[in-house]
N, C-alpha and C positions, 0 to 999 in steps of 0.2 A: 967865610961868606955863608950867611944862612940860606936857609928854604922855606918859603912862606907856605903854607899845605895847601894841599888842591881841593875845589868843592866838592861834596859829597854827589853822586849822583846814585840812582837805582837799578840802571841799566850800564853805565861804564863805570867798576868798580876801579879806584885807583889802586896804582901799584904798591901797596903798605904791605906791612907784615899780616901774620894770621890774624892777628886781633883786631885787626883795622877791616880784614875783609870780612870776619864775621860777623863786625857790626855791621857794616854793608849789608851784607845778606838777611839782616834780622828786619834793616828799616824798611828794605825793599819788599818781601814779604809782609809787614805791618800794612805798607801801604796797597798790596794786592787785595789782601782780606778785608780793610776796610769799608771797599765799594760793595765787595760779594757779601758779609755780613749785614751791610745796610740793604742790600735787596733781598735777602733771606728773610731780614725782619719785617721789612714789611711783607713778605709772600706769607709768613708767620702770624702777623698782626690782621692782614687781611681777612687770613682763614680762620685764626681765631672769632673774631669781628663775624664771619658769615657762618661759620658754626654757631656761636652764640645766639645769630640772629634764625638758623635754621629749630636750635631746639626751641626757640620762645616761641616760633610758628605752628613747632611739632605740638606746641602745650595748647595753642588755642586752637590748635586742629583740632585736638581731641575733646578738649571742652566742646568745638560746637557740635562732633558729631554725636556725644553725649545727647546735649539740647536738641540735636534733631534728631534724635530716636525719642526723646520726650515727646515731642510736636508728634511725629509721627505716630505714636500710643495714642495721644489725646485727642489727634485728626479720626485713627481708629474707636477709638472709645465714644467719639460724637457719634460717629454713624452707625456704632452699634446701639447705642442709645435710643437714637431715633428707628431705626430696625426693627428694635423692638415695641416702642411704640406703635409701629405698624403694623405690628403683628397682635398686640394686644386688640387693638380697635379691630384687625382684623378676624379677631375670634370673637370678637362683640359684636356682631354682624349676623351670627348663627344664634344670638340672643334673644330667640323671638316669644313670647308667650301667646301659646295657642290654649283658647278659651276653650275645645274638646280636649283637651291631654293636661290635666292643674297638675303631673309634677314635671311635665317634658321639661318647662324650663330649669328647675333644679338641679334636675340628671344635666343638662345642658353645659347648666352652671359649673357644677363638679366636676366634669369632664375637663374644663376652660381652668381651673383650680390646678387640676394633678398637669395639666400639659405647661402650665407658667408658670413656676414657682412663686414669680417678684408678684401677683395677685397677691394680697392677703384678704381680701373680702370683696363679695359683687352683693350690690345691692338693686332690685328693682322696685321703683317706687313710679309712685301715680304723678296726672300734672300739675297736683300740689305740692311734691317732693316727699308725703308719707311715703312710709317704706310699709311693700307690701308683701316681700320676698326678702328674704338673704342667705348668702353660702358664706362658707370661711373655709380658708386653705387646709387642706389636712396636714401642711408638714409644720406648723406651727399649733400656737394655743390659739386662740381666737382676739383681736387685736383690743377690743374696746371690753374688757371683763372687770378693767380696774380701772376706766376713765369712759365716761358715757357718752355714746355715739352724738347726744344732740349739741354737748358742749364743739362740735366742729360745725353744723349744720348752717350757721352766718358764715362760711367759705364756703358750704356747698352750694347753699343757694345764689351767692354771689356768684358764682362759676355755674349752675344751673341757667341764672337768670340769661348771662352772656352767652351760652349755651341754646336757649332758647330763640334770644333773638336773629343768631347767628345761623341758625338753625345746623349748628355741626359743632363737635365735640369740644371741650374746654377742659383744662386743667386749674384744677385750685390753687392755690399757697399751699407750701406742705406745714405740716402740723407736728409738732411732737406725743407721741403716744405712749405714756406710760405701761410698763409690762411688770407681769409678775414676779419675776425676778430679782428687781429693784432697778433694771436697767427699762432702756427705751427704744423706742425706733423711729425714725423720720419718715411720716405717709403721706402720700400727694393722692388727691382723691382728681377722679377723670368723670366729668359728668357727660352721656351721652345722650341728646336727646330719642324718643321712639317715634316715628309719624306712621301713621295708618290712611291711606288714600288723602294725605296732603296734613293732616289734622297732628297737631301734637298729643298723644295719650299718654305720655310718662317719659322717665328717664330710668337710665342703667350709672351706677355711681359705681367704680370700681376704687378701691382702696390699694395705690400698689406700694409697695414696703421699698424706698430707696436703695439703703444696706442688700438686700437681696436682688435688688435691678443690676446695683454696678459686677454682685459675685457671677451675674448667667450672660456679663458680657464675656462675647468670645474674641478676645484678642490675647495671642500668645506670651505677649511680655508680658503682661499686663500682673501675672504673682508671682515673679520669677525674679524683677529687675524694678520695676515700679509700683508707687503706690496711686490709687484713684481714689480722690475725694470728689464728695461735693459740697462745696462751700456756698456763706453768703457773699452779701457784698462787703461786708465789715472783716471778712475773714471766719467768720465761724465757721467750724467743720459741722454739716449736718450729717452726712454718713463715708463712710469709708470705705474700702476694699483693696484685699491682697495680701500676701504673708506677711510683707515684709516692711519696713518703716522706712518716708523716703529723709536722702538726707539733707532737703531744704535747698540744694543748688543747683539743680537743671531743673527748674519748674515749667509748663506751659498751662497754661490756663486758655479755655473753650466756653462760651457761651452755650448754654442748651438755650434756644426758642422754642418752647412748647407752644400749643393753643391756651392763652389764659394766664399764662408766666415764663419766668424766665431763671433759670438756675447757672450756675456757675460751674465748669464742670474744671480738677486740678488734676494734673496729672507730673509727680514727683518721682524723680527719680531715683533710686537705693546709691548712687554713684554720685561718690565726692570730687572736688574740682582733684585732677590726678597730680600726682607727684613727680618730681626727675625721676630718681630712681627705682622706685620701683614699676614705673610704666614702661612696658615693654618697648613700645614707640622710641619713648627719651633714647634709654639704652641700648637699642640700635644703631639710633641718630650720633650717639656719643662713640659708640666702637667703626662706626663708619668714620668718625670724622679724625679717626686715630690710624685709618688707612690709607686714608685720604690723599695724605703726605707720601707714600709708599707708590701710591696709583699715580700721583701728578707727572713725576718722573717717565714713567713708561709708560703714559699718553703720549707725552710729549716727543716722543719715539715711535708710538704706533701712530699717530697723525696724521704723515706725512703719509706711509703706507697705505693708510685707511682712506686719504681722501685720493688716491691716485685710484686706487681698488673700487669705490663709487663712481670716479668720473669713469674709468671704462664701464660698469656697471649700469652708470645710467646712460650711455650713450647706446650700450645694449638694448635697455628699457625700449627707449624711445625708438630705433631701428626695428624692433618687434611690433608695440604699437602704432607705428607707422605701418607697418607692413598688414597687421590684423585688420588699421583702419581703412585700409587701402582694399580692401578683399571685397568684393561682390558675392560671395558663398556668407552665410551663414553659419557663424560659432558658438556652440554653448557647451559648456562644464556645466558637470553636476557631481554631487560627492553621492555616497553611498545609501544615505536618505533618500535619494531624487531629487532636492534643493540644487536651483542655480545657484552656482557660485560666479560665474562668468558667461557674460553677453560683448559679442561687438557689436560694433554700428550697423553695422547691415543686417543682423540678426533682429535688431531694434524697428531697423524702419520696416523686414520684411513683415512684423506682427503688430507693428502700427506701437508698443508699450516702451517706456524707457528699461534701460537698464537697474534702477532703485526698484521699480516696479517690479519688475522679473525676480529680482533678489531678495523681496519682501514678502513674496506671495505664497500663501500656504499651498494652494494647488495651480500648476500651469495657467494663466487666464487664455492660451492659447489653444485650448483644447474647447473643440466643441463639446456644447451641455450632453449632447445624445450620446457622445462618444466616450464624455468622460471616464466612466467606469470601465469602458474595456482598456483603456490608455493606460490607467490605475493598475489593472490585472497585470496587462505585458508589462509595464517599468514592475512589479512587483515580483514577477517573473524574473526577470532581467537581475532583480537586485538580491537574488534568494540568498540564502547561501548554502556554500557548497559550488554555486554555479558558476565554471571554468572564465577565469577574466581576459579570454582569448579576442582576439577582433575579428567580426564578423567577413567571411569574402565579399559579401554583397552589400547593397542597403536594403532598407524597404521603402513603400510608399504609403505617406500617410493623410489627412487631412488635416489644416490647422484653421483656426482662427481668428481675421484681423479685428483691431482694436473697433471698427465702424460696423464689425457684424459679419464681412464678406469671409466665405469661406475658399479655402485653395487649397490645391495642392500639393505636396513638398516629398522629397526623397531625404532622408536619412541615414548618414556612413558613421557609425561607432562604433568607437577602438578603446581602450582601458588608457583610466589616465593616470600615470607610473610618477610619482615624487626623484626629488633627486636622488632620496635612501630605495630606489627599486621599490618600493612602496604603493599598493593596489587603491588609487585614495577614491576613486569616483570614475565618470566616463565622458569622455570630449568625443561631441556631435558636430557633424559637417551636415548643415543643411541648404539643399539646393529648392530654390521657389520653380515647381513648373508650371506655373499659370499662362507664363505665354504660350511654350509649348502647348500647353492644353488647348490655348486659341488657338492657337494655328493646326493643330489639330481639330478641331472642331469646323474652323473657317473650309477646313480642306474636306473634310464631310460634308457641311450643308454644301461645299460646293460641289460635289459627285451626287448628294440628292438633285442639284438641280439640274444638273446634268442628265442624271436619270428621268426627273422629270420633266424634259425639255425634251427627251427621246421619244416619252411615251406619248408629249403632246404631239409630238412629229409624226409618230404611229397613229396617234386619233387622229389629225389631221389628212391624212391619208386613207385613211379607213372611210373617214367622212365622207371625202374625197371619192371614195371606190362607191361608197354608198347612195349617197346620192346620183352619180350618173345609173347606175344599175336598178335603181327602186324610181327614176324617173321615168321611164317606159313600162309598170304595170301599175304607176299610179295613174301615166297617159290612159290603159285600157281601159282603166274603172272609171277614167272622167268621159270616157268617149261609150263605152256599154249605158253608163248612165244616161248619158245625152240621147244615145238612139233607145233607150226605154222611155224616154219623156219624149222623144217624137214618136214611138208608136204609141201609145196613151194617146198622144196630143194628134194621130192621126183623121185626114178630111170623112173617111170612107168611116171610120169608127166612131167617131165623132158625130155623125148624121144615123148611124145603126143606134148608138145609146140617145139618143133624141127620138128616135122614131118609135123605135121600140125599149123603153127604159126598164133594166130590169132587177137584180141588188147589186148588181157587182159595180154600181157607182159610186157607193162611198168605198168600195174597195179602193179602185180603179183612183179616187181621191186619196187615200193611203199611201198607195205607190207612187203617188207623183209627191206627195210630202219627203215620202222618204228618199226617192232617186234624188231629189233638188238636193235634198240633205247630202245625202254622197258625194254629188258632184261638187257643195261646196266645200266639204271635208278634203274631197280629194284633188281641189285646187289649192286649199290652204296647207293639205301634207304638201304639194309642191314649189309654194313658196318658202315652207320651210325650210327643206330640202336644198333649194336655191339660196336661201341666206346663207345655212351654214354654210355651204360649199362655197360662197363667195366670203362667207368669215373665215375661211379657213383659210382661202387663196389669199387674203389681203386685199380683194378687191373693193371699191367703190360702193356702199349701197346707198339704194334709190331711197332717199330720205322724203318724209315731205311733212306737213304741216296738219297735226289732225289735232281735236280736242280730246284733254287729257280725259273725259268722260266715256269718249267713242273704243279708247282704249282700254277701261273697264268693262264695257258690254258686248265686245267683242268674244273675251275670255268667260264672260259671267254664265253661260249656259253649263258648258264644261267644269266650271268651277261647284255651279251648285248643283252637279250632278254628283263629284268626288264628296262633298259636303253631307249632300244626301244620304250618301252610303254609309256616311260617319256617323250621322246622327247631328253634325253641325249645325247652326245659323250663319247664316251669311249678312252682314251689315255693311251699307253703303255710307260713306260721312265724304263727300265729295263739294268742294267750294264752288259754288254757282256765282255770276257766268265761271262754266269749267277753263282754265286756262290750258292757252295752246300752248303746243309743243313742236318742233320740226326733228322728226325721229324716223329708223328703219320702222317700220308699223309690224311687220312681220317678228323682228328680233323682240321688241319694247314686250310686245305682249306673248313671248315666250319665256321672258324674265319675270314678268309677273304672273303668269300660268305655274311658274317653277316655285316659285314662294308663295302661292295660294295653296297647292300642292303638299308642300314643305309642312304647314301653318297646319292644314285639315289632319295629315300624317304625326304630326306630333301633339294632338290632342285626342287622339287617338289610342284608347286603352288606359290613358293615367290621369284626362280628365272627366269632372263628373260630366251625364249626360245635357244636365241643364246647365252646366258652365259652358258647353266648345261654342262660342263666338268668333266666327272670323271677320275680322273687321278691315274693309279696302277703302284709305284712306289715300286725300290729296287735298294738299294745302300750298299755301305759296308765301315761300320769305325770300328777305332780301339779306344778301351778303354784300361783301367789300369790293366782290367780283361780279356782283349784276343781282338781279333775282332769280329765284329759281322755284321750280315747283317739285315738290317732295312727296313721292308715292311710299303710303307705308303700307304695311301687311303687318297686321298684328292678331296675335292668337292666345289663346289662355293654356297653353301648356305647362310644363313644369319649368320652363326657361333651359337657357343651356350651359353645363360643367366650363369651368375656369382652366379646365385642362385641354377640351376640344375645344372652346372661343376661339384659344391660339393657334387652331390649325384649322380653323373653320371653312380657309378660302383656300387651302392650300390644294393643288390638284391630287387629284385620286387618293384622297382623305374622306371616308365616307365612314358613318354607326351603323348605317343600313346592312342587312347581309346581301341584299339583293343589290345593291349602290357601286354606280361605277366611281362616283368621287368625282367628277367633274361637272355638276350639276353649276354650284355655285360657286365656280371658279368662272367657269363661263358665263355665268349671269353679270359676275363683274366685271370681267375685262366686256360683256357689250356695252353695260351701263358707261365708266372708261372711257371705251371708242364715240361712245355721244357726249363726252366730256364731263360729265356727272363724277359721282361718286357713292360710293355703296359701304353702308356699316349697321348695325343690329347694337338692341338694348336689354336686356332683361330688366321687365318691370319691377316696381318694388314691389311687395308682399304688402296684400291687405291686411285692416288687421283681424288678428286672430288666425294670421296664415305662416306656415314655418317658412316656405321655401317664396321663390319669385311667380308673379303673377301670371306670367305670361313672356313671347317675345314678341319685339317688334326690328322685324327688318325693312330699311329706307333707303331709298334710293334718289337721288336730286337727278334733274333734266333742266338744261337754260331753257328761261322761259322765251316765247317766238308771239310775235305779233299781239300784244294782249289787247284783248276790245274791251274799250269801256268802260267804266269804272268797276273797282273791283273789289270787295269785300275782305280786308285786311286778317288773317288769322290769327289765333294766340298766338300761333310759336311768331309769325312776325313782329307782331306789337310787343312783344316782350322782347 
């Protein structure tokens, strides 16, 4: 009976002899390799395919960056071009001929010759364009010896002409100029015109020699790596420059726009389109991609590692800047220059600046202007060397400045900032803002000044207090001696003796009765003073009533122009008729304006001239949102008052005086205040031809009471 054979398979060899299973084992391994050799070949095909495709990239990388060092010459070479034209015109500026000195301009000339080579001749001519003057360059022959200066003269006058109407410099067509030699040069002549008080007198023609303009440009490649022409537009070379010859493949061409023409400016490079081999680029490109295959391998092995190694890595990152951004203190790095290298958030907003900004900035913008330089000294200090990179125990305190101007506070903790190689590389700052602090220190001061000043009012207040009852019983005595000296004068029996018998002592006797009235009303008016404070002091009730605002200037006006007098003062009355009323203490009202009449005569005193001190008592009447009101000013020609006492002006026991208890015009306000008013002061503006302010004026408003009749509107109301 036979045996039919069993199928081949690759994984269950059948039970044959040797020969049978090492066909087996041949097919089965053909068929393993098959699949791994077709994806070798393309991992093969692939890389071949992107090498191929990386050196063709490598080859037109280097062509363009060939071409863009071209551009980059010829971008240079325009602006040196025009540079120098700037400079030439700018030396043709000092080209003046003075009609007392006939060779200054010469000497002028030759000076403008030896300093610019690319001049080959300066010509000055009149405003017909004869030539009246001319130099020639001393480092050549002289340009026109073998080709005569007039055969150019239809391009100069053409460029003249343009020149003239333009009334500012022109350039010609350049010309070819035969030389001795048997060769030539390309010259562009520059016509400038001259104006004397508006009037054209002539022109300045300079002659400048191309070939020698492009040798005195200063551009570095420029004879090393490339060549510079200047061309037409057809192509001709008119002049040239550089050792070396280019090789027609990296070209960039630049326009010159002169005044008057236009030139073409070439710039060529000595560098051929590059080769595979022997470019250094290629054969890089090529040994890398012969490793390539060697690296694929044992990426494909470190991958795996690498990208576990980033993911805790950046979960690190991010747990760091979370935590920096999360910080209310202020962080900066800085490396061993002084340059930030590093800002957080909060660092940012405490100086108002980003962090690009911080990073960019040649010196801190955080530093006040005043400060700057000693800021400068210490980090320089700081950054010596030699000097130990230990962290400091303490901070210090410094001042910074915000992005809007404001200036603050800050404490400063810096420690050395260590690399992961133990490595001294710069210094990380911990900065803390104490601005609040500072508030609240400051809030906590003005609040113990006013505490203090709150004592001492409570001490005056009591003093007042002691004083008034005590100086009320010997003002009693002088108003009661008074009274019985005016009834023995005024007595029946004396009275009927100087009638019967008249003898001098009557105008005396008239004397004393002036002056006792006088006492006694003095010495009724020190006790209603007396009486006010003490009832200002107490908070009590005063007896208001309704007087005209006029009655309250005439009241104070004898005493006034007595203090006036002494000064040397004027006194000026500018009061609004009918005067408007007012319902006021009478007693307080005209202690406030007794104290600023006072104030006014006192501060023109010694610093103005004699025929300036005018004191002027002024009343007017406007209308507010809140009713109307009538406004007493005091105004005086002093020197006005400092921006530094303004702000402590009303402040108690704030006095310039040496004699001044400071509480003059603290008091004057809070009476003004208690009649509902209000009280503030102006420095006039400076006449002219005056440095400082003209004067003050201090006002006071009062609601206005019962007004009669029609009433005479003021500027400050109508306005």
């Amino acid at each position: 009976m036979s045996r039919s054979p069993a199928p081949s398979s690759p994984s269950l060899p059948p039970p044959l002899g040797e020969r049978s299973l090492a066909s087996w084992w041949g097919r089965a391994r053909s068929n393993w390799r098959r699949p791994r050799a077709l994806l070798w070949g393309a991992l093969v095909v692939l890389l071949l395919v992107a090498q191929t495709l990386l050196v063709a990239l490598t080859l037109r990388y280097e062509e363009a960056r060939a071409q863009e060092r071209s551009d980059e010459v010829a971008a240079a070479a325009l602006g040196e071009i025009r540079r120098r034209s700037q400079v030439v015109l700018q030396g043709l500026q000092g080209l003046q001929h003075r009609p007392g000195e006939p060779h200054a301009w010469r000497r002028n000339a030759e000076a403008l010759l030896a300093e610019l080579r690319e001049i080959g001749r300066i010509e000055r001519r009149d405003a017909s364009l004869k030539i009246l003057e001319s130099a020639e360059s001393p480092f050549r022959e002289p340009l026109f010896m073998r080709w005569p200066r007039a055969s150019m003269d239809p391009d100069i006058a053409q460029a003249c002409g343009v020149a003239r109407r333009a009334m500012s410099p022109m350039f010609s067509h350049s010309q070819f100029v035969p030389l001795s030699d048997g060769l030539g040069v390309e010259v562009l002549d520059l016509c400038v015109p001259i104006q004397e008080t508006g009037q054209l007198i002539g022109f300045t023609v300079v002659s400048i020699v191309m070939p020698l303009l492009l040798d005195e440009l200063r551009v570095v490649e420029l004879g090393r790596s490339h060549e510079l022409s200047i061309v037409e537009a057809d192509g001709t070379r008119l002049a040239r420059s550089g050792a070396v010859r280019g090789g027609g493949v990296f070209i960039a061409d630049r326009i010159v726009d002169l005044p008057g023409t236009t030139l073409q400016l070439r710039v060529d490079a000595v560098q051929r389109a590059p080769s595979l081999i022997p470019n250094l680029a290629t054969a890089l490109v090529l040994g890398l991609s012969i490793g390539l295959f060697a690296v694929v391998l044992l990426l494909a092995r470190d991958w795996r590692r690498r990208a576990l190694a980033e993911g805790l890595l950046a979960e690190a990152l991010v747990f760091r800047k979370a935590m920096e951004d999360s910080l209310l203190t202020g962080l900066r790095a800085r490396d061993h220059d002084g340059r930030i290298v590093y800002v957080n958030p909060a660092f940012c907003n405490m100086v108002g600046y980003s962090a690009e900004e911080l990073q960019h900035a040649r010196s801190p913008p955080y530093w006040p202007p005043e400060w700057a330089a000693e800021y400068q000294r210490r980090q320089a200090a700081r950054q010596a060397p030699g000097v130990a990179a230990e962290p400091p125990h303490e901070g210090y305190e410094t001042v910074f400045l915000r992005r809007n101007g404001e200036r603050f506070p800050v404490v400063i903790y810096e420690a050395p900032l260590v690399d992961g190689n133990g490595r001294h590389t710069g210094w990380m700052s911990t900065v803390l803002d104490l601005s609040v602090q500072r508030r609240a220190e400051d809030l906590s001061r003005q609040q113990q000044e006013r505490l203090q000043a709150t004592a001492r009012l409570a001490s005056a207040g009591e003093m007042a207090s002691l004083l008034s009852h005590e100086l009320n019983q010997p003002l009693s005595a002088i108003a009661s001696y008074a009274t019985g000296s005016l009834n023995l004068i005024d007595a029946p029996g004396r009275a009927a003796s100087t009638q019967t018998h008249p003898t001098g002592d009557e105008a005396l006797s008239t004397q004393l009765r002036y002056a006792f009235v006088r006492i006694a009303e003095q010495a009724e008016r020190a006790g209603r003073v007396i009486k006010s404070v003490h009832d200002f002091v107490r908070r009590r009730h005063q007896a208001h009533e309704v007087i005209a605002a006029d009655l309250l200037i005439e009241s104070i006006l004898p005493l006034v122009r007595l203090q006036a007098r002494k000064s040397g003062a004027r006194v000026e009355l500018d009061i609004l008729q009918p005067a408007p009323r007012v319902k006021v203490d009478r007693t307080m009202v005209e202690q406030v304006l007794l104290n600023l009449a006072r104030n006014a005569v006192q501060a023109m005193d010694g610093c103005t001239p004699l025929a300036d001190r005018m004191l002027t008592l002024r009343v007017r009447l406007v209308s507010g949102a809140q009713g109307r009101w009538v406004v007493f000013s005091v105004i005086d020609a002093g020197p006005g008052i400092a921006a530094e006492v303004a702000s402590r002006l009303f402040t108690p026991f704030f006095t310039t005086k040496d004699e001044g208890m400071g509480l003059g015009l603290s008091l004057c306000r809070t009476v003004v205040e208690q009649h509902g008013g209000a009280m503030d002061f102006d420095n006039l503006p400076a006449k002219s031809g005056q440095a400082g302010p003209a004067g003050t004026e201090f006002r006071f408003t009062l609601p206005l009471s019962l007004p009669r009749g029609p009433t005479r509107v003021s500027p400050i109301e109508s306005a």
